[in-house]
C-alpha positions as CSV (number, residue, x, y, z in Angstrom):
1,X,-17.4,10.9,12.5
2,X,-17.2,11.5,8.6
3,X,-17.7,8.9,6.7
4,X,-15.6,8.9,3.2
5,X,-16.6,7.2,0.2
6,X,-14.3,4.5,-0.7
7,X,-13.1,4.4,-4.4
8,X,-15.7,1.6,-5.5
9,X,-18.4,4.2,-4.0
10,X,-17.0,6.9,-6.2
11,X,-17.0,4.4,-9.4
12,X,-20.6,3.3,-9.3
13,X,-21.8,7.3,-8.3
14,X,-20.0,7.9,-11.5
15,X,-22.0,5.9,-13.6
16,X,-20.4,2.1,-12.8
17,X,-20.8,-0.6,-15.4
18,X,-23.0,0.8,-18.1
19,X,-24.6,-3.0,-18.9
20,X,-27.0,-3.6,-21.3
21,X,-30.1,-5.4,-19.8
22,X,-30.8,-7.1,-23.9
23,X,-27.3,-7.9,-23.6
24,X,-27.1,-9.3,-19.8
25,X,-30.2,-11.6,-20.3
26,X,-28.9,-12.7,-24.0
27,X,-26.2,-13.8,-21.8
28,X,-27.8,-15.5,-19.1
29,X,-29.9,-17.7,-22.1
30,X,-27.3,-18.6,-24.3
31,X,-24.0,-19.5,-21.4
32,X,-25.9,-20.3,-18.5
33,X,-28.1,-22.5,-17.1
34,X,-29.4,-20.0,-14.6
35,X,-32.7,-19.6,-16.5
36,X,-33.9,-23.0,-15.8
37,X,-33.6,-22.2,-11.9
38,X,-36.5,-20.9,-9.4
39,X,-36.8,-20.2,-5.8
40,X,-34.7,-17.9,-4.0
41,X,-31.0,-15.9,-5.3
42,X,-28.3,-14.8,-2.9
43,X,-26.8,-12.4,-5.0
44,X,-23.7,-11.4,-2.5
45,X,-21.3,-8.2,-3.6
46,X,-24.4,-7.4,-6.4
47,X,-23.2,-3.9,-6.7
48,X,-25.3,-1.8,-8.6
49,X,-28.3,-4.9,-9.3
50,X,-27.4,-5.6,-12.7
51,X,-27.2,-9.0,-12.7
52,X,-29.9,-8.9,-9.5
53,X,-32.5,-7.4,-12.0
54,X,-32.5,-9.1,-14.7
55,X,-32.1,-12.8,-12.4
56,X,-35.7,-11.9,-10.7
57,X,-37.4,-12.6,-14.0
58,X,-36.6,-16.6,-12.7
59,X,-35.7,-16.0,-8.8
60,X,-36.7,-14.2,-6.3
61,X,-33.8,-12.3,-5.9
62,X,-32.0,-10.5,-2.7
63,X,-28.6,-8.6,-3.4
64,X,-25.9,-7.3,-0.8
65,X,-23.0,-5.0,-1.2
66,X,-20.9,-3.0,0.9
67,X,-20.6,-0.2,-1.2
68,X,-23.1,2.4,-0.5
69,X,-22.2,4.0,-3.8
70,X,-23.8,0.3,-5.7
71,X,-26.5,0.5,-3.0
72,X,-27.5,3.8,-4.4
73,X,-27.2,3.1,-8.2
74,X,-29.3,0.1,-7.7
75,X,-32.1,2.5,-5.5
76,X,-31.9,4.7,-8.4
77,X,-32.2,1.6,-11.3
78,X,-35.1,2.2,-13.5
79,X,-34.6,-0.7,-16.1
């Protein structure tokens, strides 16, 4: 059986969202209240683990996605 990979695969191997981690925790600060939280995160369709990075500096954090193409990004995530 050959597996495909679907279209959101192809758009995170290509590079995805391109997020700035200054910019994505300024945002979390200054529109949120998600920085005042603790415990545990369900972060469900996290894609690439953008927003499941930079939410593990308050939660301990577990993401899912059904894209093996954000599964892979996020593997490959060094920031």
């Amino acid at each position: 059986m050959k597996i495909e990979p679907s279209d959101y695969d192809k758009f995170y191997l290509s590079g995805g969202f391109q997020y700035d981690a200054e910019w994505g925790r300024k945002f979390i600060l200054e529109r949120t209240e998600l920085a005042l939280g603790s415990g545990t995160l369900l972060d469900c369709g996290c894609g690439d683990g953008f927003w499941s990075h930079l939410l593990s500096e308050w939660y301990d954090v577990v993401g899912e996605d059904p894209s093996l193409g954000g599964v892979m990004m996020g593997a490959a995530r060094s920031d």
